[in-house]
VMD Tcl script that draws the C-alpha trace (Angstrom):
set ca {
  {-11.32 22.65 3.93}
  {-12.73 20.47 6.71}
  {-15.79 19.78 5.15}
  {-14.09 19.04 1.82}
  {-11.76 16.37 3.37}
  {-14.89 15.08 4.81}
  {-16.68 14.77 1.98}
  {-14.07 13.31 0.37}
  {-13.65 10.43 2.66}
  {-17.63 9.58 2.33}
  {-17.06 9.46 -1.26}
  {-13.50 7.13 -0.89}
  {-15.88 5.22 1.56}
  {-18.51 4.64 -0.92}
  {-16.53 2.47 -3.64}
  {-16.83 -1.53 -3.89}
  {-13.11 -1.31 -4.62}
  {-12.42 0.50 -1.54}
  {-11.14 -0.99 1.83}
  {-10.25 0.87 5.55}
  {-10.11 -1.67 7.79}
  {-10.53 -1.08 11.41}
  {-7.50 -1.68 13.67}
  {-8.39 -4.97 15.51}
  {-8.69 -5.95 11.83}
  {-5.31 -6.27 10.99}
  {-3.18 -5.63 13.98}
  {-1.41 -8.99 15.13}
  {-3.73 -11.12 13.41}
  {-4.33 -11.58 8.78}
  {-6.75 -9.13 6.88}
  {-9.33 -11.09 6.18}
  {-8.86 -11.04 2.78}
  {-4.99 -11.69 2.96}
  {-4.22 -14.45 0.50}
  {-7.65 -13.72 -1.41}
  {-7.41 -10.72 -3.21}
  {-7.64 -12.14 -6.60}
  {-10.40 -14.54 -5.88}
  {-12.45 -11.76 -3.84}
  {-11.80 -8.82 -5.00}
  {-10.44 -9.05 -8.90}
  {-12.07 -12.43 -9.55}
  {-9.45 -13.35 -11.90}
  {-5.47 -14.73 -11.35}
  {-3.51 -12.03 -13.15}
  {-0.29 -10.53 -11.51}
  {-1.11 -8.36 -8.25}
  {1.07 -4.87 -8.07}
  {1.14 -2.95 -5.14}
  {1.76 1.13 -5.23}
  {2.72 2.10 -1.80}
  {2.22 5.66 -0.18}
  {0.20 5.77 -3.28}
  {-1.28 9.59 -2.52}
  {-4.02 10.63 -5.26}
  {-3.48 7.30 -6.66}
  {-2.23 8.53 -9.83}
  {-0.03 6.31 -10.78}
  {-1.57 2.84 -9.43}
  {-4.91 4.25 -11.71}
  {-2.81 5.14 -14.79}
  {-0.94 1.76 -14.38}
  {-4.20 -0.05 -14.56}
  {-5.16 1.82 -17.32}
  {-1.89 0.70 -19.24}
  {-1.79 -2.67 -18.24}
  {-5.59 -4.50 -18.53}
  {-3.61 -7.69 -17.36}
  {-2.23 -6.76 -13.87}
  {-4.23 -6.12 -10.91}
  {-3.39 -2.70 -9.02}
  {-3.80 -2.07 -5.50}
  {-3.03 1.61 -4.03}
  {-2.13 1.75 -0.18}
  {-1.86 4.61 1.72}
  {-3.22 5.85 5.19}
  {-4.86 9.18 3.73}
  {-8.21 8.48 2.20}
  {-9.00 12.16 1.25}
  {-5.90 11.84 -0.99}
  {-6.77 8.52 -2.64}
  {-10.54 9.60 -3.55}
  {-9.15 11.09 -6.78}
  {-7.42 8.31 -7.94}
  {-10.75 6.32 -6.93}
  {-13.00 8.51 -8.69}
  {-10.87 8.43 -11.73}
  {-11.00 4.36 -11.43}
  {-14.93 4.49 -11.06}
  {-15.01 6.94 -13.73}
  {-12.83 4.58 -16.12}
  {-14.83 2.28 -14.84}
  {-12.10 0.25 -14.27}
  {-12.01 -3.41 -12.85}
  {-8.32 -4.22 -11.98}
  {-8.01 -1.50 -9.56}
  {-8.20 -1.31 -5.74}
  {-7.28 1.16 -3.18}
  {-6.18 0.43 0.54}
  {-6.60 2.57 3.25}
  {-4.22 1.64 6.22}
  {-0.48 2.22 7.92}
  {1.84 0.12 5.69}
  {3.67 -0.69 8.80}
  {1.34 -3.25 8.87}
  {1.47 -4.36 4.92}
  {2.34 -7.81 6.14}
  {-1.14 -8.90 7.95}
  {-2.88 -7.68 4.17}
  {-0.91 -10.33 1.47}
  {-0.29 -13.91 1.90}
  {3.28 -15.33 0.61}
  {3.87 -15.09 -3.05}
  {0.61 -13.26 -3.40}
  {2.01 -9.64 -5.07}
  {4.56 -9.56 -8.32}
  {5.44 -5.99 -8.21}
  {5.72 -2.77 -5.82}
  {6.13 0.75 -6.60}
  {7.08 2.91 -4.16}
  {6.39 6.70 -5.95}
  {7.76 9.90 -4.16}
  {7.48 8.91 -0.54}
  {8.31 10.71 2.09}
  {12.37 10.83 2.57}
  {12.21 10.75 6.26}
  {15.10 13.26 7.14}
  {15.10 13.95 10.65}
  {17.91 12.11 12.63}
  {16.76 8.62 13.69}
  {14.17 8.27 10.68}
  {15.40 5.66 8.61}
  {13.65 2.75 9.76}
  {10.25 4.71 8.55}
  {11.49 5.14 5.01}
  {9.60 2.74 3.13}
  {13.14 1.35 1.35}
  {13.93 1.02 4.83}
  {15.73 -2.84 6.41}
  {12.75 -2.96 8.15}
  {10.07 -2.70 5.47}
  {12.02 -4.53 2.97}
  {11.88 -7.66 5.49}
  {8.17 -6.90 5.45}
  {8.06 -6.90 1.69}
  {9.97 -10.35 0.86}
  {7.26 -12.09 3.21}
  {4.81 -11.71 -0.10}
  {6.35 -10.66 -2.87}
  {7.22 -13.37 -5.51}
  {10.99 -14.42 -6.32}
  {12.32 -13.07 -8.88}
  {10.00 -9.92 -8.54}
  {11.14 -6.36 -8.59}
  {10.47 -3.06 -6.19}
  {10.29 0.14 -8.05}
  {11.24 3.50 -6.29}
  {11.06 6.70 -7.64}
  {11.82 9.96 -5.74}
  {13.11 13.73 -6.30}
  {14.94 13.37 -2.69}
  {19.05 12.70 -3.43}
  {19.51 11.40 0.28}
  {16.58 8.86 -0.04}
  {18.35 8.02 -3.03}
  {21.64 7.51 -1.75}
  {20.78 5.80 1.24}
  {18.37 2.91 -1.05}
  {21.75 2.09 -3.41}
  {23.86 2.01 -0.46}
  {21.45 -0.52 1.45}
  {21.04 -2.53 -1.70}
  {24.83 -2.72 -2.23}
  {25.62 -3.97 1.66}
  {22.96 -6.26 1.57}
  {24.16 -7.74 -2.00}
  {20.67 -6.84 -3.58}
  {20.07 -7.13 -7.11}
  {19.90 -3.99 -8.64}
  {18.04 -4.19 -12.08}
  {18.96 -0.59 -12.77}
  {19.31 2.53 -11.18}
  {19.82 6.11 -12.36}
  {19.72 9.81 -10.61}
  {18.41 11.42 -13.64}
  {15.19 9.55 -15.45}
  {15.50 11.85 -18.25}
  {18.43 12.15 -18.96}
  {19.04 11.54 -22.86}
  {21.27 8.80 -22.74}
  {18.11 6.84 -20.30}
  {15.91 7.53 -23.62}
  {15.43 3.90 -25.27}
  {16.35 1.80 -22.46}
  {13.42 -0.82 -21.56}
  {13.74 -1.00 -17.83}
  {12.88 2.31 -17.45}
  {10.43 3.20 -19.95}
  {7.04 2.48 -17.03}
  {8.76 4.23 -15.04}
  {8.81 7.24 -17.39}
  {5.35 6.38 -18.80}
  {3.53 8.42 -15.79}
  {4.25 11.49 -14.43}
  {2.08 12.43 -11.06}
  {1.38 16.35 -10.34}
  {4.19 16.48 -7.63}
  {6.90 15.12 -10.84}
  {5.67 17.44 -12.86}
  {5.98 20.20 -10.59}
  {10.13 18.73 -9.18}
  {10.87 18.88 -13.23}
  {9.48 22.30 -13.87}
  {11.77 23.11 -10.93}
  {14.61 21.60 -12.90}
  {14.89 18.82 -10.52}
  {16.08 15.31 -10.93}
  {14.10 12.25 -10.88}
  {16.09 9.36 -9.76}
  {14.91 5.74 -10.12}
  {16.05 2.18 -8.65}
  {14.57 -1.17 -9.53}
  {15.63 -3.61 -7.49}
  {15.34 -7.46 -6.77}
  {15.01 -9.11 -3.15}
  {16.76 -11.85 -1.98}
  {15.27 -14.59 1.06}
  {18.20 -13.63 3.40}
  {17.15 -10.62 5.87}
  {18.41 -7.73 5.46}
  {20.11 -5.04 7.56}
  {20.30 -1.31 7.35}
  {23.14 -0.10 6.31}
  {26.27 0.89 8.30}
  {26.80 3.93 7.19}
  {24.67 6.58 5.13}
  {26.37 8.54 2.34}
}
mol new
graphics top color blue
foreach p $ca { graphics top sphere $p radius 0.5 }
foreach p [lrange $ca 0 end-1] q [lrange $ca 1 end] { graphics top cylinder $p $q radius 0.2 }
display resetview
């Protein structure tokens, strides 16, 4: 297993659309290329759209493949993970692709204001233990980190199996007067089928979805809007 991970990580390593910054790169200073992505690394101006805790990379990759237009950058801190969704870029030979490799605590020092149109945030990790919240990635505290670069009028995309990450997203969107696009805590349910907003989000479905619905589990999805004002965690968590 040890020597698979590490072979894995040579081969993440060995992409031109592959970045792992070292520390002192990032940490209380700008990514070098923050602000530059689409004249350095995509060479074009089309939207940027950000998959967070992006995994295998499954869904940033089939995203690019569905949308020739938009520029897709996976970031997670796992690059063993994220070689399959490389490979399958390289293989695809895809150019509006990118993949990430650092802590998203620190997603601020990597885009410049205005700089991404989109985030997905696909089956993170709910955080459950007691005094977690402020690591879920719909957290207050990432959120604020978000609005720093994504444009106005933009929209954040979660999708999860987990009911109490669920919950506790709509009820921090409500008390901060978010705008919530749409929401539901069943994707496929058969009065969702025709309705635009969600159709993208239906589109993909990673290994781990396909496993929570032959479970019988539900998918719930939010798409929501942030506003300049900063926002708080919520007082209470239902």
């Amino acid at each position: 297993m040890a020597k698979n991970k590490l072979e894995q990580f040579k081969k993440f390593s060995s992409f031109d659309f592959t970045f792992e910054p070292d520390f002192n790169e990032f940490f209380k200073t700008d990514y070098h290329l923050k602000g530059k992505w689409n004249k350095e690394v995509f060479k074009n101006n089309n939207p940027i759209v950000l998959e967070l805790g992006c995994g295998k990379g499954e869904y940033a990759t089939n995203l690019a493949l569905q949308n020739p237009n938009k520029n897709f950058i996976g970031v997670d801190i796992k690059g063993n993970r994220m070689w399959k969704g490389a490979n399958l870029a390289y293989e695809e030979n895809l150019n509006n692709i990118a993949f990430l490799r650092t802590q998203i605590e620190f997603i601020d020092s990597f885009f410049a204001k205005n700089e991404v149109d989109e985030i997905w945030i696909t089956f993170p990790d709910p955080q459950l233990k007691k005094r977690r919240n402020k690591k879920r990635l719909t957290s207050a505290l990432f959120l604020n980190k978000y609005k720093t670069f994504l444009n106005t009028d933009c929209f954040v995309n979660l999708k999860t199996d987990n009911t109490v990450l669920y919950n506790y997203t709509l009820n921090l969107l409500k008390e901060n007067a978010l705008e919530i696009n749409i929401s539901t805590n069943d994707l496929y349910m058969e009065k969702n089928q025709g309705i635009s907003e969600l159709s993208e989000a239906k589109s993909i479905k990673t290994f781990y979805e396909k496993l929570y619905l032959e479970k019988g589990e539900k998918i719930k999805f939010i798409k929501f809007k942030l506003n300049k004002k900063n926002i708080d965690e919520p007082k209470t968590e239902e």
